[in-house]
Structure formats: structure tokens, C-alpha cells
N, C-alpha and C positions, 0 to 999 in steps of 0.2 A: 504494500500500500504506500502510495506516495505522501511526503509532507502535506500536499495540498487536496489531499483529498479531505471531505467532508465530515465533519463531524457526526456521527451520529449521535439519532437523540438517548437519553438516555432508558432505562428500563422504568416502568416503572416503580419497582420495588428498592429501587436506588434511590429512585427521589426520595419515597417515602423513607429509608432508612437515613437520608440524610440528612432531612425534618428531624426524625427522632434523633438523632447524632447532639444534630443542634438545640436540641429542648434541653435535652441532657446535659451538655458543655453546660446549659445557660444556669441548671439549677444546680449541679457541680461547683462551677467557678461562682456562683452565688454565694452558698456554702463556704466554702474554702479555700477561693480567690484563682487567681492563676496558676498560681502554684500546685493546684491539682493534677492529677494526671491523666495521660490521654487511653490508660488501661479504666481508671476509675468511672472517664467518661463510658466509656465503650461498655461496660458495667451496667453502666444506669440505662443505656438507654438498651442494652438487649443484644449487645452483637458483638461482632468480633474485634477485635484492635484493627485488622485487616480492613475491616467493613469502614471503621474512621480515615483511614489513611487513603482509602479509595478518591474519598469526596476533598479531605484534607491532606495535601502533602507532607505538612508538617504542622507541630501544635499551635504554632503562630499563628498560622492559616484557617486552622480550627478556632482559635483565639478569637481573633480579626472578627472569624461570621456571625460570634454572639457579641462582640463590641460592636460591628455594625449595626445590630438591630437596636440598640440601646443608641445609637447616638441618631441612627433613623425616627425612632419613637420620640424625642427629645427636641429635634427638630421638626417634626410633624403636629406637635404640642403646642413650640415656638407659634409656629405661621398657624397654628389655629387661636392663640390665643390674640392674635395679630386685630379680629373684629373684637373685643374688647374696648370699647370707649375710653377705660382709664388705663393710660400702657405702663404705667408705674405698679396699678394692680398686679396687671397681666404679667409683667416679670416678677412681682413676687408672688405670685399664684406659682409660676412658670421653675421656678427657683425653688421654692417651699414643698411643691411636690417631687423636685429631683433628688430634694434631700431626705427626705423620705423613702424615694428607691431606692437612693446609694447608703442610707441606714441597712436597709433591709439585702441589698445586691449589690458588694462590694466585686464586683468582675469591672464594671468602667471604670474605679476607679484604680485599683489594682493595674489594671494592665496600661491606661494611660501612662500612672506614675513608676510603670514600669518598663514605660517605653515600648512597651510589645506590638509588634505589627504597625509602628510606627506608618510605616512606607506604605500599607493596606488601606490605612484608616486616612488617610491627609484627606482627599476629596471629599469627603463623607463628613470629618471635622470642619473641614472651610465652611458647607452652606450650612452645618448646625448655627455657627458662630455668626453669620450671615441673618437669618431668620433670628439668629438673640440680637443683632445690630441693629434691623430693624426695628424692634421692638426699644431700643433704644433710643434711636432716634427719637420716634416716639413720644419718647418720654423726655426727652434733653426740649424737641419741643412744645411740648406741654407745660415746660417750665418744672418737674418733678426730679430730675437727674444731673448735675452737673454737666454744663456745656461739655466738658474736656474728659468727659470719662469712655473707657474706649473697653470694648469685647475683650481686648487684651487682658486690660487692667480687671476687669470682671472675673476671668479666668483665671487671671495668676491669685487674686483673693481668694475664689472659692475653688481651686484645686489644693492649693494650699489648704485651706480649712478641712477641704473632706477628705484631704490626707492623715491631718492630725488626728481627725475623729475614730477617724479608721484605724489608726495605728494606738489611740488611747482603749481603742476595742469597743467605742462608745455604742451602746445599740438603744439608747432612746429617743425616737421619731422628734417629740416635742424639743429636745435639745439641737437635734441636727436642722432641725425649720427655727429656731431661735438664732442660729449661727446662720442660716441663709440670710435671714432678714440684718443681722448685723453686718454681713457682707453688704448688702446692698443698701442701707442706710451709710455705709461710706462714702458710696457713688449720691447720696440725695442732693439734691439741688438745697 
């Protein structure tokens, strides 16, 4: 068979085991961060290490497809919270629920601050950060945000913050949305 020949599609029994692959990664690295393993995954969701490696070359790769869906979910959240009249709400509506997932599902913030699948995840991270600028804007002109506060500056507070929480092992909701909100009361107008 040549390079250029056609992909075929897959089976369907593939697809579906690699939906299950990835449920599993998701409640895996939920649990017990990235540092889990790709035998543990393969475990939870019913199949072989073989059957993970098919879909995922490598764990990064497995990594990457359940950071993707979390930074897809987040960004889909973003640009719905977008019709919102008050956009100062809507980010800490937008905020205050992330910290609440990453209470509960330390795998984004894990594998961010661990740089994993860095190279995977860029594009995917730009228009999250994109749809939070938005929402920014927003709010800088609605008079609620400092003129000069930038997506950057948003991010380097609260990955910072939900590294500490994470690493103090903190697992109470009401304290990790108390720190969202104290992040974003630094950016207030």
C-alpha cells in the first residue's frame, strides 16, 4: 500500500473503545492527576493497554484528548456566557464554576502545570483565552474591569492559584470559588 493511499474509516468498535478509553483517562486523571497510568486507564475503561495505544501513540496523546475536552467545555461556556448583559457576572459565573471543576478534576490543571502535551493543546488554548478576552473586553467596557488587565494576566493569577490549591490538596468547592473571585477582584475596575 502506498503512502498516499486513503485512509480508511475506522471500525466501529474502535470508535467506541476509544470513547470508553477516553471516559476512563478522564475519571482516572480526575482521581489521581496525570501521573496515573496508561495500564490503570486501560483498566477502567475494559480493554487492553494494546487497545489504548491503538487510538493513543503515546500517554501525552492520551493526555492531550481529555485536556482537550476540558478546555473545549470551558471555552464553549466562555462564548455562551458571552449573551449575559453583565460581563463582569458572566466571568465570574465563568470562573467560579471552573473552580469548582478543577476542585473536583485536577487532570487540567495537572497536566497544564505540567506542561504535558504542551505542542497538542496550543490551538485549542488560544481560542479558550480568546472567548475569556472577549468576555473581557466586555467588561473593561462596561467600566467593571481595569482598562489594562489582559487574558495573560488573568491566567498567570489563576493558574497560579489553582496550583497552590491543588498542591495544599484543598478539596473544598466554597474555598476554591472564594479564590476565583479574589483573583478577579484584582482585575476590578
Amino acid at each position: 500500500m502506498s503512502a498516499a493511499a486513503p485512509l480508511l474509516p475506522k471500525r466501529a468498535d474502535a470508535v467506541r473503545n476509544r470513547a470508553r478509553v477516553v471516559a476512563a483517562a478522564a475519571e482516572v486523571f480526575a482521581e489521581r492527576g496525570v501521573e496515573a497510568s496508561v495500564p490503570d486507564v486501560a483498566a477502567r475503561a475494559g480493554v487492553g493497554k494494546a487497545t489504548v495505544y491503538r487510538s493513543f501513540p503515546t500517554k501525552e496523546h492520551l493526555i492531550a484528548a481529555v485536556v482537550l475536552e476540558r478546555i473545549a467545555e470551558f471555552e464553549h461556556r466562555a462564548c455562551e456566557l458571552r449573551r449575559e448583559p453583565d460581563a463582569w457576572e458572566a466571568l465570574r459565573t465563568l470562573m467560579a464554576e471552573n473552580a469548582v471543576k478543577q476542585c473536583v478534576d485536577r487532570s487540567l490543571a495537572s497536566a497544564l502545570a505540567a506542561g504535558v502535551a504542551a505542542r497538542l493543546l496550543d490551538g485549542a488554548r488560544r481560542r479558550m483565552w480568546q472567548a475569556v478576552e472577549t468576555l473581557m473586553d466586555r467588561a473593561k467596557a462596561q467600566g467593571s474591569m481595569r482598562a489594562d488587565a489582559t487574558p495573560g494576566e488573568l491566567r498567570v493569577l489563576w493558574v497560579g492559584t489553582a496550583r497552590m490549591l491543588a498542591a495544599d490538596g484543598v478539596g473544598d468547592e466554597a474555598e476554591w470559588r472564594r479564590y476565583s473571585t479574589l483573583v478577579l477582584d484584582a482585575l476590578r475596575a
